[in-house]
N, C-alpha and C positions, 0 to 999 in steps of 0.2 A: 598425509596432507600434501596437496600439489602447491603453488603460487599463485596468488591472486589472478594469471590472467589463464588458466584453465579453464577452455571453451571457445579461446580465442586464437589468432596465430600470434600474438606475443606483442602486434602494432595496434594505432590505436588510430583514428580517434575511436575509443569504447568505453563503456560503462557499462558495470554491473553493480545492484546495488538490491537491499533484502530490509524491507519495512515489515516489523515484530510489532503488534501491537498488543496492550496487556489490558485489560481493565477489571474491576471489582466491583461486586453490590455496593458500594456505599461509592463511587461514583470518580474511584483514584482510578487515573487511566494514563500507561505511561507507554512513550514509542520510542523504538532503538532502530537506524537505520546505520548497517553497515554497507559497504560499499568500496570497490577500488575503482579507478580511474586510469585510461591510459590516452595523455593527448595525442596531437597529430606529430611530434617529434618525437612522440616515443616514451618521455617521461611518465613513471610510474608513481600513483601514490592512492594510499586507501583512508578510509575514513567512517567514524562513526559521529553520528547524529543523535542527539537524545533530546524528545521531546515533551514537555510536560504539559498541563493544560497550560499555565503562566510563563513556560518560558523553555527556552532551546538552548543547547549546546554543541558548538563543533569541536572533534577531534579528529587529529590529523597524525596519520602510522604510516610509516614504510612498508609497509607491505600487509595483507589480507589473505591466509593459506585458507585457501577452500578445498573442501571436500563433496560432489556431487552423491557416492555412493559409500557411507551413508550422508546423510544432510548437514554438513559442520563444517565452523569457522570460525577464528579467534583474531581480534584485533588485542593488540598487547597483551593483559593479563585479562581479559575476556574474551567466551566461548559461547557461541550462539548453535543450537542445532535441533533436530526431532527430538531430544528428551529432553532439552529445555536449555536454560539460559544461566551462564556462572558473571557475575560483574565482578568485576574487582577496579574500580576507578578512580582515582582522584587526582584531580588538578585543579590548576587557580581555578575557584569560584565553582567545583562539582566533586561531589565527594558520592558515589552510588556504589553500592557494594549489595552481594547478597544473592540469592538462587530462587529460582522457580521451576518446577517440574511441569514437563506438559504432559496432557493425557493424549490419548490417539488424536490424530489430524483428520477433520474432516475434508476428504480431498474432493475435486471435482472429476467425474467419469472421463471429461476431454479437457482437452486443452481450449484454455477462454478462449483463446486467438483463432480457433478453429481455423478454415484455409489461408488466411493473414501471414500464420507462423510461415509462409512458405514464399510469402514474398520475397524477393529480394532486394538488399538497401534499404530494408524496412527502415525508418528513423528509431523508433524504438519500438518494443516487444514488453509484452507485459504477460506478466505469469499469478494463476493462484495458488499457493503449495496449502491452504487451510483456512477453510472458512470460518473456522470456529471449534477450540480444543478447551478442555479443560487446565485449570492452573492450580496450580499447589507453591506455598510459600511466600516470602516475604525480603524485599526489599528495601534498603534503607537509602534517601536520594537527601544528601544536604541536613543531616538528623531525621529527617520525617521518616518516620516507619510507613510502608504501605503492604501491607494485607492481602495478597493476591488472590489468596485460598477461596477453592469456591468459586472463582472467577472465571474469565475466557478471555481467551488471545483471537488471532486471526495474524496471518502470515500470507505477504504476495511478496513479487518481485517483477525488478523490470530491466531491460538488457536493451543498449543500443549505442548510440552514436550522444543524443541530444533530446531532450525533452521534447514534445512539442512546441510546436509555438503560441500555440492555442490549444487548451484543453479543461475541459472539468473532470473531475475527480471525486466520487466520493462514498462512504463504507458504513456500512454499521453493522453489529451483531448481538441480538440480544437473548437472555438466559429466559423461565419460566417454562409455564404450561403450553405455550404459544411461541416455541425460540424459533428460532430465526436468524438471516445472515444478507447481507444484501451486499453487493459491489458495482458501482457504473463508473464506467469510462469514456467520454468524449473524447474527441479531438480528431485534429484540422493533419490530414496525411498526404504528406506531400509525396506526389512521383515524378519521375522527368519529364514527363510531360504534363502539367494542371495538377488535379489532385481531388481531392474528398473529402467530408467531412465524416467518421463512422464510429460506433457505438459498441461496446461491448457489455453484458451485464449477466450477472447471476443472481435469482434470488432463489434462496434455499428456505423454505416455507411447507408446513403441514406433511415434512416429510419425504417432498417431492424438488427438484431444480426446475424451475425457470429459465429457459436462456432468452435473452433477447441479443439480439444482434444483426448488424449490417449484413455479416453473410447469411443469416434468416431473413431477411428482408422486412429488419426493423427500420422504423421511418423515422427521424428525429423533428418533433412539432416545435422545438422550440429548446433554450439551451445559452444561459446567461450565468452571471455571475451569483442570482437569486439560484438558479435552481434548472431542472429540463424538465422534458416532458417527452417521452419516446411510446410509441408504437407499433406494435407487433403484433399484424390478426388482429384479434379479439384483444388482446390484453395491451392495456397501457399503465405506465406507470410515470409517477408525476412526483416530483423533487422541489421541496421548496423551502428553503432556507433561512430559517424564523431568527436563529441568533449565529454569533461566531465570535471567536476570540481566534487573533493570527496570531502565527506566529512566524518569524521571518524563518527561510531555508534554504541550504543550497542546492541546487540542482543543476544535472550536465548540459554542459552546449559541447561540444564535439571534442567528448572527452575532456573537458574544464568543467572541475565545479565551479564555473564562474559566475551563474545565472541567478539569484536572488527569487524566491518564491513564497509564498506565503503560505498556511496549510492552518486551518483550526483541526487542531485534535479531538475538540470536546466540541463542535457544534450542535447548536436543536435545529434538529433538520426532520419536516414530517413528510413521509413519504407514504403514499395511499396507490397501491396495483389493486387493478382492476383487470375481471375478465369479462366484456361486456357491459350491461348494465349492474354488473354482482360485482361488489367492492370484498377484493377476498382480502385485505387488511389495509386498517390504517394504523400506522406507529410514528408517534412523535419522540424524538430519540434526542435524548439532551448530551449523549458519548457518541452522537456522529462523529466521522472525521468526514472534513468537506475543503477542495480545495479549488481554486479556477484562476488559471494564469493566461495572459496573454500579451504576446509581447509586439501588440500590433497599434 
């Protein structure tokens, strides 16, 4: 294991931070985001995030030892990594304990950020380590057993200075004859001089990836707190936001998790991609997660 700020030169402002999401057929879906932080003085501190459909938790650790090769990280007496996840937790008002094994990660061929990663000053970077793996095991959060078995995760991560200031956000992954995986990211990129608005998205479908994105010369039609609508060639794909339960979070502004965000874990969100006039799926998803913050 190295110290939480491996990948960086040791100053801050920076963030690193790894959202694990878990969900089950009968429709328990639980999210763990670890995470260290380094301000602009230098001060270090990491932290995990536990999110439920009803409700959130912060915890706050001295430090977060990462490991890049292979994928592992332990905040106190919990261990996150590619063979899955050890909790052991409790504090006022959160008691979660318990293991889950993952199956293989389904990874993406490139990297989402395509030529993006190579900006420089980027505000933040966003990464996908698993679109969708199998889960084995069980879970106990506050007495309630949850059943993971059978289930599917999905694993991203995101690196930088400061959230956006403007972005949407939002996921789903679903099991059956018909699975599936989908990720879109908006948001408002600022450079020293003016700036951009650009998109990134994956959809994993009939066996094949999807990319849309800004450096494909995807065109963003539209993009609100309901929902977007993006374009690419032939295919367009349309987001739209039928229910949501938030729930408050924190998130970086230049290395502070000082910023307040809201995030539905469990949203119904139906999203319908199109390639031309052929509607190649519609899915109305009641375990979206869907988020859109702006602090304008």
């Amino acid at each position: 294991m190295t110290r939480f700020f491996r990948g960086t030169n040791g100053t801050g402002p920076y963030f690193e931070g790894w959202y694990f999401k878990h969900q089950n057929q009968q429709g328990q879906t639980l999210a763990l985001i670890p995470a260290f932080h380094i301000d602009k003085e230098g001060r270090r501190t990491a932290s995990l995030q536990v999110v439920s459909k009803d409700q959130a938790w912060w915890l706050e650790y001295p430090e977060l030892p990462v490991s890049r090769l292979p994928f592992q990280m332990q905040t106190g007496q919990s261990s996150f990594g590619e063979q899955g996840i050890r909790l052991h937790i409790r504090e006022d008002g959160l008691s979660l304990c318990g293991a889950l094994r993952y199956g293989p990660f389904t990874a993406l061929r490139s990297d989402i950020m395509g030529p993006f990663r190579f900006f420089a000053g980027m505000q933040c970077s966003h990464g996908v380590i698993s679109m969708g793996h199998p889960l084995e095991g069980t879970l106990e959060l506050n007495g309630e057993q949850l059943d993971f078995s059978g289930g599917i995760g999905y694993i991203e991560t995101d690196r930088g200075r400061s959230f956006p200031s403007k972005y949407l956000w939002t996921q789903c992954v679903w099991m059956g004859e018909e699975r599936g995986s989908l990720m879109l990211a908006i948001a408002a990129i600022p450079l020293p001089v003016g700036g951009f608005t650009g998109c990134i998205c994956s959809v994993l479908y009939g066996g094949r990836e999807y990319r849309l994105a800004t450096y494909r010369g995807a065109r963003i039609e539209a993009w609100s707190s309901s929902g977007a609508v993006i374009r690419q060639g032939t295919y367009r794909l349309e987001v739209n936001l039928l229910n949501e339960r938030r729930q408050p979070l924190r998130a970086p502004a230049e290395g502070r998790m000082e910023r307040t965000i809201h995030e539905s874990l469990c949203a119904e969100v139906r999203y319908r991609f199109w390639n031309g006039d052929s509607l190649l799926f519609q899915r109305t998803d009641p375990n979206a997660s869907f988020e859109y913050s702006s602090t304008n």
